[in-house]
C-alpha angles and dihedrals in degrees: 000000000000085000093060101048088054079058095057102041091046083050094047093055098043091050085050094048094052087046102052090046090053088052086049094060090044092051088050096044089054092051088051093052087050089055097057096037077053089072094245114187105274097263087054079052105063092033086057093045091046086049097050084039089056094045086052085055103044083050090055094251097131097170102046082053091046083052090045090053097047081063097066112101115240112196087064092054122100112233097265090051091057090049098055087038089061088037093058092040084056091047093048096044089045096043082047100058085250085131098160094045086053098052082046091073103040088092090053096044115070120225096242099144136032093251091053083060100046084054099049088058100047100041085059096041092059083041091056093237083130081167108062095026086058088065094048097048087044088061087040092059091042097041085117096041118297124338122230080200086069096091092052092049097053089048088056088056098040077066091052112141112270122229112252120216122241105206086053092045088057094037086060088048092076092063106042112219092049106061093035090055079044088064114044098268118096098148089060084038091055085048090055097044079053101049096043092048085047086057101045088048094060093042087052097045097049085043094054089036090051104255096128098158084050105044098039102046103029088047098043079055095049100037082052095055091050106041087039083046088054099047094046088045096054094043085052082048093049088048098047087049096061095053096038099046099063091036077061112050092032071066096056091033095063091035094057093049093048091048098054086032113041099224 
């Protein structure tokens, strides 16, 4: 008994801790704001707009401090401001889900640290750029002198996901398993192949027993509603591919770096 009411209180502190520090940032990003509604000189400005970024940041709002940092103005800032400026517009947009944003600035930001470059890859690989994003993971890795982790990393993106083309995906759908199995789906290609030889089969036999009106309208629907179904679903399975496959291997990508580097 005595035990769990250690556990609540120590619950109930840390709840209000958290809370009260959450509260905090508010409070000074709404000082910040103030600051800057205040009409500062422009350096008090952009010192006031990197602070309440960083407060959005600290409180886990990536884009409303990727908003506040599009704010700073850059013509007043010295070289290594702009640098951290483009380096904490990459991390919102990344730790936002804004992966193609991010990858958009890799090229801005130089890779002056091991974690730049930890971003830069990762940032490539969730946008599906495999190509630029191994370079940077492979600095990453040999940022102390060459890596023995390097084969293993070139094997994971040898495995990297493979564009799929659009016009042959559309091409197998008309026939169903195929672009189903094309995919990534041949259960639901094997379904469709199902459904489609079910359909033909009644329009053929009310054709051969004499039911012509039967057989040719209520098949032509059918066989409309399956073969459209087929098409429609393969085009909602290639678009889900192209936003799955880089979320994926983004996934096997930073655990593999965490794992052989311990970050």
């Amino acid at each position: 008994m005595l035990r769990t009411r250690l556990f609540c209180i120590i619950s109930i502190s840390l709840c209000a801790l958290f809370s009260s520090r959450a509260q905090s940032l508010e409070s000074q990003a709404v000082a910040y704001e103030r600051i800057i509604y205040d009409g500062a000189p422009l350096d008090e400005v952009n010192a006031a707009l990197f602070g309440k970024a960083d407060c959005l940041m600290q409180l886990g709002r990536w884009r409303e401090a990727s908003e506040t940092l599009s704010r700073v103005r850059v013509f007043a800032l010295m070289p290594e401001e702009r640098q951290s400026l483009l380096y904490k517009q990459e991390l919102c947009f990344f730790l936002g889900g804004e992966f193609g944003q991010a990858a958009a600035l890799v090229t801005e930001v130089e890779p002056a640290s091991q974690e730049i470059l930890l971003l830069h890859a990762l940032s490539l690989a969730y946008a599906g750029e495999y190509d630029e994003s191994e370079i940077y993971a492979a600095r990453y890795l040999s940022w102390d002198g060459e890596s023995p982790h390097l084969p293993e990393l070139f094997r994971l993106y040898a495995g990297h996901p493979q564009p799929r083309s659009e016009v042959a995906s559309i091409l197998m759908s008309l026939v169903p398993p195929l672009g189903h199995m094309y995919n990534g789906a041949p259960a639901e290609g094997l379904l469709s192949a199902g459904l489609n030889a079910g359909t033909l089969a009644f329009t053929v036999a009310n054709l051969l027993g004499g039911y012509w009106i039967t057989g040719i309208v209520g098949g032509a629907i059918a066989l409309n509603y399956t073969v459209m179904g087929s098409q429609e679903r393969n085009a909602a399975l290639l678009e889900m591919y192209k936003q799955n496959a880089p979320l994926e291997f983004g996934d096997r990508l930073r655990a593999f770096l965490k794992s052989v580097s311990g970050k």
